[in-house]
N, C-alpha and C positions, 0 to 999 in steps of 0.2 A: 490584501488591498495595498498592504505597504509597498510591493514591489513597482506597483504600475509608478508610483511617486518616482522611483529612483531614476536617475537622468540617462543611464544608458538601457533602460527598461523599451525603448525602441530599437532599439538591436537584437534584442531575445528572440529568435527564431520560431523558440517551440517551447510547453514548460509539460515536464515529466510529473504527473502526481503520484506518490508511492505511498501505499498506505493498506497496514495491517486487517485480512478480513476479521478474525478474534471468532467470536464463535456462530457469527452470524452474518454469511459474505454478502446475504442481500443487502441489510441492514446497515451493515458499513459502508458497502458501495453507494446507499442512497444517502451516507451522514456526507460522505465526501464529496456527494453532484451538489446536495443541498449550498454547503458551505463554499463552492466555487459559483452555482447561480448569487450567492448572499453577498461576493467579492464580485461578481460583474464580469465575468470570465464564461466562454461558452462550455457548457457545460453538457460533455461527450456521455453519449444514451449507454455505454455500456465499458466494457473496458478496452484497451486497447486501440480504442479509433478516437481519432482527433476530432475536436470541436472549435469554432473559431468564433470569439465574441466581434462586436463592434471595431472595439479598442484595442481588443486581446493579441497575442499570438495563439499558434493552436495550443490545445490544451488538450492532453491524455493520461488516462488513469492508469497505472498500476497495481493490482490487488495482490500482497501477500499472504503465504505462500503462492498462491495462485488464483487466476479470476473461478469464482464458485465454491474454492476449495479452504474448509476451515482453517484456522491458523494464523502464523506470526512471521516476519522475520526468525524468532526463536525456533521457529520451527523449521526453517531452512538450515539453519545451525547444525539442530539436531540430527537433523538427517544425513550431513552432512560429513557429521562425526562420529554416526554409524558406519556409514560408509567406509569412514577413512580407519576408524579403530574399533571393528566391530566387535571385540574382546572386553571396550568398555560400557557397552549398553547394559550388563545386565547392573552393573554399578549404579550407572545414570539411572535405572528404573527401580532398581531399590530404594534410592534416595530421595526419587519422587512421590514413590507410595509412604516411605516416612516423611516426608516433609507435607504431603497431602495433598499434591498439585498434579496434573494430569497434561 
């Protein structure tokens, strides 16, 4: 809601929403339509397509790791740096069965 206040907030073209699915991508997809209908911004049916309010500019979602797909930014990391040092996974998955996170 703060943004619309700001005085060059009519120059914004387009606004990017990016945000964590965690363990449940409907459920988080639908905290983040909720919270953009609540701020007065059109509020896009799904991911990736634009929706345009009254007052708004367009307005599109991004779901991390990906749209339906569980997960975090952390878990683009992750894989990330599987990829690039895949000698250290079994380390990183030792460390998460002791430390107890998944």
């Amino acid at each position: 809601m703060a943004l619309k206040a700001e005085s060059r907030f009519r120059h914004v073209s387009g606004i990017l929403v990016v945000s964590d699915n965690d363990d449940d991508p409907g459920k988080s997809l639908s905290e983040v339509q909720d919270q953009l209908r609540d701020a007065g911004y059109g509020v896009p049916q799904g991911t990736l397509t634009p929706a345009t309010g009254a007052e708004t500019p367009p307005v599109v979602i991004m779901m991390l790791p990906w749209a339906g797909e569980p997960g975090n930014l952390e878990t683009l990391c992750l894989r990330a740096m599987y990829d690039a040092s895949p000698e250290l996974s079994k380390c990183v998955d030792e460390f998460c069965k002791c430390a107890g996170v998944h």
